[in-house]
C-alpha positions in Angstrom: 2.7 -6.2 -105.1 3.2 -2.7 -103.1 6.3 -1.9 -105.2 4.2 -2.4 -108.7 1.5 -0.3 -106.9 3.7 2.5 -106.4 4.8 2.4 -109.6 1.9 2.4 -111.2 0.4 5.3 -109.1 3.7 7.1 -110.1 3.4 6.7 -114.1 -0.2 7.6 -113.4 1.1 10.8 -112.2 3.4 11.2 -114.3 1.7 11.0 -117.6 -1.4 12.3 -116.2 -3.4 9.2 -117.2 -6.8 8.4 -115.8 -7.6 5.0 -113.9 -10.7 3.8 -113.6 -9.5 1.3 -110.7 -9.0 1.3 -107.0 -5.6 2.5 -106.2 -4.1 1.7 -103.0 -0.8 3.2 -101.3 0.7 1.3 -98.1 3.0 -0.8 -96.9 1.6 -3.6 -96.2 0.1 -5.1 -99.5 -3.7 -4.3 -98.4 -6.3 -3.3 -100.9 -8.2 -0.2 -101.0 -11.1 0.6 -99.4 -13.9 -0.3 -101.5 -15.5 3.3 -100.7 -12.0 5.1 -101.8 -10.5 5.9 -105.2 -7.4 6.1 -103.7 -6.9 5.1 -100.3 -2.9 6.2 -98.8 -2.3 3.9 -95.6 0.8 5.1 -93.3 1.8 3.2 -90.4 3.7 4.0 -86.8 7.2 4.8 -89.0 5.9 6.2 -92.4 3.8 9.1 -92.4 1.1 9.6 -95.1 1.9 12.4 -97.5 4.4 14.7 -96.9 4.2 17.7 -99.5 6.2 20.2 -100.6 5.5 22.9 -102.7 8.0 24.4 -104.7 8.5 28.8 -104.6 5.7 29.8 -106.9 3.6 26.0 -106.8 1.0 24.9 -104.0 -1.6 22.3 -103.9 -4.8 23.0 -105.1 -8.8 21.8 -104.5 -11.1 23.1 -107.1 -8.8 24.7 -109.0 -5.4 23.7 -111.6 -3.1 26.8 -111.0 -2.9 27.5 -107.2 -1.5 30.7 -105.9 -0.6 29.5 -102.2 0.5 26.5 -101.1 -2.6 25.6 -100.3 -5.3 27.0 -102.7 -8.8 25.9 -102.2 -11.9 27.3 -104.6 -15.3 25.9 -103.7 -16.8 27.4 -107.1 -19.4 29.9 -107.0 -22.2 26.7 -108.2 -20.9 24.7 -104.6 -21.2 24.9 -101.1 -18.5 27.3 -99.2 -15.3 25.3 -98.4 -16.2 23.5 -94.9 -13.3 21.7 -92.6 -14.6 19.0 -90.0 -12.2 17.8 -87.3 -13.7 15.2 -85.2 -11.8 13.7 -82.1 -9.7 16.8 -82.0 -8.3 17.3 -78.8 -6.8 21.0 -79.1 -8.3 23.2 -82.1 -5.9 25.7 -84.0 -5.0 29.5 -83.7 -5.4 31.6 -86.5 -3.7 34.3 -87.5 -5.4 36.5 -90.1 -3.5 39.9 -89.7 -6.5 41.7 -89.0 -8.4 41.1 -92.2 -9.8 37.8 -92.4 -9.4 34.4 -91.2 -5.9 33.4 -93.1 -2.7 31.3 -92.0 -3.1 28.2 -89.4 -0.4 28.9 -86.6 1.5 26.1 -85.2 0.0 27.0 -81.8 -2.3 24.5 -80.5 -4.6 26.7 -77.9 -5.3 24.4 -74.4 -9.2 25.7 -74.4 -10.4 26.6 -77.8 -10.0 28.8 -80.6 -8.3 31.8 -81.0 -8.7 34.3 -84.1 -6.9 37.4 -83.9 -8.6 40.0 -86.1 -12.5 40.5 -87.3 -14.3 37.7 -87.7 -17.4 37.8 -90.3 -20.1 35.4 -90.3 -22.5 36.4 -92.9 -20.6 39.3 -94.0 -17.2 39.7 -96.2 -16.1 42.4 -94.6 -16.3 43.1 -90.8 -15.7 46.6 -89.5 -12.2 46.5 -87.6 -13.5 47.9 -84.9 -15.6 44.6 -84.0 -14.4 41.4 -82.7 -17.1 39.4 -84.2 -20.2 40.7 -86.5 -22.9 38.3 -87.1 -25.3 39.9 -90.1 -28.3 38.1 -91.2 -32.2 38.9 -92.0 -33.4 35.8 -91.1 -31.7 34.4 -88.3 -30.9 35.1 -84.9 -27.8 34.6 -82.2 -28.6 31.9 -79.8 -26.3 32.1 -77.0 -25.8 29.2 -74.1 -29.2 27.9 -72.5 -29.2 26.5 -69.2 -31.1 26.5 -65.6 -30.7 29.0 -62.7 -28.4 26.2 -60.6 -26.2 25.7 -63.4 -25.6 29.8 -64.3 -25.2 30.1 -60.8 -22.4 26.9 -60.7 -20.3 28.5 -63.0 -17.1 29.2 -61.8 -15.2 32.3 -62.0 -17.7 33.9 -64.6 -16.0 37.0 -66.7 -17.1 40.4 -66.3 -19.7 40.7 -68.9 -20.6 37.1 -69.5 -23.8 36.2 -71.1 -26.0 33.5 -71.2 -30.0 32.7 -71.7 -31.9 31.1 -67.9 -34.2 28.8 -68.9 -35.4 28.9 -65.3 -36.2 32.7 -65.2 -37.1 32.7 -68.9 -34.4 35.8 -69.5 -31.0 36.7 -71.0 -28.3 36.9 -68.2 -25.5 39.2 -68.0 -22.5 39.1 -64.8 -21.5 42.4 -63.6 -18.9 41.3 -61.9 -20.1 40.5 -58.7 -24.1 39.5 -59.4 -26.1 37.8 -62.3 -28.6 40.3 -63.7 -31.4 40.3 -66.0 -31.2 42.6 -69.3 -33.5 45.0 -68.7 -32.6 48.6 -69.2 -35.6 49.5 -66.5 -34.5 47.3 -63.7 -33.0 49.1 -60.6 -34.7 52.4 -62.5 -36.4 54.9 -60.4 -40.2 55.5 -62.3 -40.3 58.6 -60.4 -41.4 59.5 -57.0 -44.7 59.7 -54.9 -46.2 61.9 -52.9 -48.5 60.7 -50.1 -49.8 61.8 -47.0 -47.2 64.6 -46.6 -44.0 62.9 -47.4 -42.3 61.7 -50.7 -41.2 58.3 -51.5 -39.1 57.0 -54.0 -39.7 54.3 -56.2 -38.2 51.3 -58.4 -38.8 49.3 -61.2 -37.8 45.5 -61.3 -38.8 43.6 -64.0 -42.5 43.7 -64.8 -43.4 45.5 -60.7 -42.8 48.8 -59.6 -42.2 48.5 -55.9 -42.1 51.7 -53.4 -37.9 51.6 -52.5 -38.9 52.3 -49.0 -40.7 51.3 -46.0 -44.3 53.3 -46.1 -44.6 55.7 -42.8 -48.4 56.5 -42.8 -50.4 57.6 -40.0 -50.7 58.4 -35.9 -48.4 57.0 -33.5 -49.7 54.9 -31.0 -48.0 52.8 -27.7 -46.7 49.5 -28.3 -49.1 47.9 -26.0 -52.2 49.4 -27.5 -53.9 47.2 -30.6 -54.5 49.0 -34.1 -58.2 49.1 -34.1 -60.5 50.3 -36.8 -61.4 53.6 -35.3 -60.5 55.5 -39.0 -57.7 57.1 -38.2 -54.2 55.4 -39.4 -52.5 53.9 -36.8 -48.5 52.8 -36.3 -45.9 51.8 -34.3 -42.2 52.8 -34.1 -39.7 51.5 -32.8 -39.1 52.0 -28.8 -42.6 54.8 -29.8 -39.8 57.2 -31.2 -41.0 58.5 -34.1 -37.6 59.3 -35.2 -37.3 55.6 -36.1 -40.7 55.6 -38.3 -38.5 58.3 -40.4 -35.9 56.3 -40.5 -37.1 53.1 -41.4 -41.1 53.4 -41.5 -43.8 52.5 -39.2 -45.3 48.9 -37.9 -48.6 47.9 -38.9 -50.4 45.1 -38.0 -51.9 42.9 -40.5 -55.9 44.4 -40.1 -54.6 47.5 -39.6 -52.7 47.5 -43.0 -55.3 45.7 -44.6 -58.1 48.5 -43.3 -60.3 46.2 -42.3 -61.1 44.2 -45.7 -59.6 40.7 -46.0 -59.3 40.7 -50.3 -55.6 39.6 -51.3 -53.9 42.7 -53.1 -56.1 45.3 -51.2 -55.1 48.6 -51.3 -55.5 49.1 -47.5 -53.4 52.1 -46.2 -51.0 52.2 -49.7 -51.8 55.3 -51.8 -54.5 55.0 -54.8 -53.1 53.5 -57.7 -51.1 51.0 -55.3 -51.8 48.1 -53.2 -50.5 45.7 -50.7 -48.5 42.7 -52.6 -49.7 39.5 -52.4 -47.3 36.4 -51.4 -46.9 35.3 -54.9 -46.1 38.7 -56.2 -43.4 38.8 -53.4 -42.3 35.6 -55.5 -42.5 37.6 -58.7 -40.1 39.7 -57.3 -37.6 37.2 -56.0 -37.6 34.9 -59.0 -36.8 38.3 -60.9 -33.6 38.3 -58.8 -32.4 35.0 -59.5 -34.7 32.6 -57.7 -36.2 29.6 -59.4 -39.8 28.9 -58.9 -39.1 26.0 -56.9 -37.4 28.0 -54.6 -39.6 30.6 -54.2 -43.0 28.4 -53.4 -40.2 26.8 -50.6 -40.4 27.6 -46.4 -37.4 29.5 -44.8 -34.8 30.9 -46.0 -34.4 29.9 -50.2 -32.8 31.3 -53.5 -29.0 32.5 -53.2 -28.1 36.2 -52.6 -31.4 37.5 -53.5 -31.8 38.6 -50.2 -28.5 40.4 -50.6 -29.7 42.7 -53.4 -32.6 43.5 -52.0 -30.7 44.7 -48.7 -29.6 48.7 -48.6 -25.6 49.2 -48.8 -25.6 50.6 -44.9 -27.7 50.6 -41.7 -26.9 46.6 -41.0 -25.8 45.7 -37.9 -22.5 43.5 -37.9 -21.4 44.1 -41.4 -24.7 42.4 -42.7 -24.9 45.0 -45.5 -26.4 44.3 -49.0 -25.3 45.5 -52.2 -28.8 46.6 -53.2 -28.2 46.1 -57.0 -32.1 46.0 -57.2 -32.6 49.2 -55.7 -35.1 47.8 -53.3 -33.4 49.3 -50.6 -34.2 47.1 -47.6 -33.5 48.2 -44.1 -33.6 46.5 -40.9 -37.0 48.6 -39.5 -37.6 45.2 -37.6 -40.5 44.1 -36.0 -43.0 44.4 -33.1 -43.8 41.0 -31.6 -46.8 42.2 -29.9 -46.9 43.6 -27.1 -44.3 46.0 -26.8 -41.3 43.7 -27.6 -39.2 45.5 -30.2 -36.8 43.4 -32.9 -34.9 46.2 -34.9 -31.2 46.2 -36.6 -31.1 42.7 -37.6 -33.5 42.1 -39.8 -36.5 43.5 -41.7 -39.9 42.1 -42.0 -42.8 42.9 -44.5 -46.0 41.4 -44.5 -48.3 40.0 -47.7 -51.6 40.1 -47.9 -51.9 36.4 -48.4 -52.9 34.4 -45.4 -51.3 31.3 -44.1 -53.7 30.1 -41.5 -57.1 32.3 -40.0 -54.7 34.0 -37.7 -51.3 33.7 -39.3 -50.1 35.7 -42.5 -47.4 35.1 -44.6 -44.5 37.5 -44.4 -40.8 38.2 -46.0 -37.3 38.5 -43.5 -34.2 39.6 -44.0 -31.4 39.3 -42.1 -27.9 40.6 -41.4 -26.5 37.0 -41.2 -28.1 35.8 -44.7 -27.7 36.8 -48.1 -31.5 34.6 -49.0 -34.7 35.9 -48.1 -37.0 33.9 -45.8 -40.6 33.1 -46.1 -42.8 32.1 -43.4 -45.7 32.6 -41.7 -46.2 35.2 -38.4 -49.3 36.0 -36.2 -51.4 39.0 -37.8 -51.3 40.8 -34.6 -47.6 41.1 -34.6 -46.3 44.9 -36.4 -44.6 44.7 -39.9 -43.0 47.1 -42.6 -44.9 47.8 -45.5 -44.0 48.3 -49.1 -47.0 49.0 -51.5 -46.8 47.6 -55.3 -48.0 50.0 -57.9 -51.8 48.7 -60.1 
């Protein structure tokens, strides 16, 4: 039965005759697939089809006088020539020369594919100068989508590797050492500020504009002495030098910053146009350094290396430097555990105007040990850096 098959398929070749039958080629006698026209069958010693095109000849699909050895022409009535491979293990290099996707390579690539040349998708022609150009009027490019743990779990990202956090609702990009957000503003200065006498630069991250440093407003005053509301501006610095209230800003306490009122996001002693940030627009700001939301509403020390990028590049004690890619400029002005007990060049500590209990606030640390920031809550008599948050 095979060897009349085989013949039969051959005078059908040969004479170019038409069938209107089944035809089956194997070696085992089985029909055809009842879904097949012709259905060829190898088996572990024969291979399928072997072809072999003379000089000038090739096999052609969609067309009777090929040109290559393989020559396929979708027709300008039917859908652009599409190859599936399912299964597939390795995918194939090709080689186009520079001008177009052309010859499969015998190279089978261990992680993907690999075109060497332009490569146009929606567009004949791609300039040379690009890698890949994607044109279209109607639809965009929609790159990897995935949470804040799993851009953050991938391993050895590449310098300039982009995907979209569905956590922090943004398009990512690595620098090569941090995750960023794409916005052109963030880390920008929006200019600086003049209040009471001194000058104080400022930064834009994300939809805030923060003061990038501590605020150093008002009268000196002994660290045993309370701020009371006597209408004059009161501060601490450390060890009541005020050479460290340049340096790093005063300490207020929590009425004392607040002036007195007890509104969340008062202005209290910030400059008009700016206020005192609340707790969650401290969590604005964290989440639009990396953490997720989770993390932020969380107690202690949460997110990754947030605190990291908010900390300045020098002043840390013990190598606890940050790389302040935010521009946030953080610095270790510490903090005044009332009375007269001093905590400086370890950490940094800012207060919200958010309260936690009737006598406790909550606040924001950094340390030199930790790359996260903490949040937690503090008595409102103890002293605090400020940063004011623009309207």
């Amino acid at each position: 039965m095979k060897i009349i098959r085989i013949i039969l398929l051959a005078m059908l070749i040969s004479f170019g005759l038409n069938t209107m039958a089944q035809v089956a080629v194997n070696t085992d006698g089985s029909d055809p697939d009842v879904s097949s026209v012709l259905h060829v069958k190898g088996n572990s010693t024969k291979k399928h089809i072997v072809i072999e095109p003379g000089a000038t000849g090739g096999v052609g699909v969609g067309i009777t006088i090929p040109n290559t050895f393989l020559h396929i022409n979708s027709g300008s009535s039917q859908d652009p020539f599409r190859v599936q491979i399912n299964g597939f293990s390795k995918l194939f290099t090709l080689n186009n020369g520079g001008t177009g996707i052309g010859n499969f390579t015998e190279t089978l690539p261990p992680n993907g594919l690999y075109v060497y040349g332009s490569v146009g998708i929606g567009i004949n022609s791609p300039p040379t100068s690009a890698k890949l150009e994607i044109s279209s009027t109607s639809q965009g490019f929609l790159p990897p989508r995935m949470s804040n743990e799993q851009m953050n779990a991938i391993a050895s990202p590449a310098t300039g590797l982009m995907v979209y956090n569905t956590g922090l609702n943004s398009p990512m990009f690595y620098d090569g050492s941090v995750w960023k957000k794409m916005y052109n503003s963030n880390g920008e200065s929006s200019g600086p500020i003049s209040y009471g006498g001194q000058t104080y630069e400022t930064v834009i991250i994300g939809s805030q504009i923060w003061m990038a440093e501590n605020l150093n407003i008002g009268t000196m005053i002994g660290a045993w002495s309370l701020q009371t509301n006597n209408g004059i501006i009161e501060k601490y610095c450390y060890n009541s030098d005020e050479s460290y209230c340049d340096t790093y800003g005063g300490l207020y306490q929590w009425n004392e910053m607040m002036q007195y009122v007890t509104t969340e996001g008062a202005q209290g002693i910030c400059p008009d146009g700016w206020h005192l940030p609340t707790d969650d627009e401290w969590k604005t700001l964290e989440m639009e350094l990396g953490m997720s939301q989770s993390e932020a509403d969380g107690y202690g020390f949460r997110g990754t290396d947030e605190g990291e990028r908010m900390k300045s590049t020098s002043g840390w004690a013990n190598d606890g430097n940050g790389t302040n890619c935010s521009s946030f400029n953080g610095l270790p002005g510490g903090e005044l555990e009332f009375p007269e007990t001093f905590l400086i060049f370890d950490i940094g500590c800012w207060s919200t105007t958010s309260k936690f209990t009737s006598s406790r606030v909550w606040t924001r640390r950094l340390e030199y040990s930790s790359d996260q920031v903490k949040r937690y809550d503090e008595t409102e008599d103890d002293g605090f850096s400020i940063r004011c948050l623009k309207n």
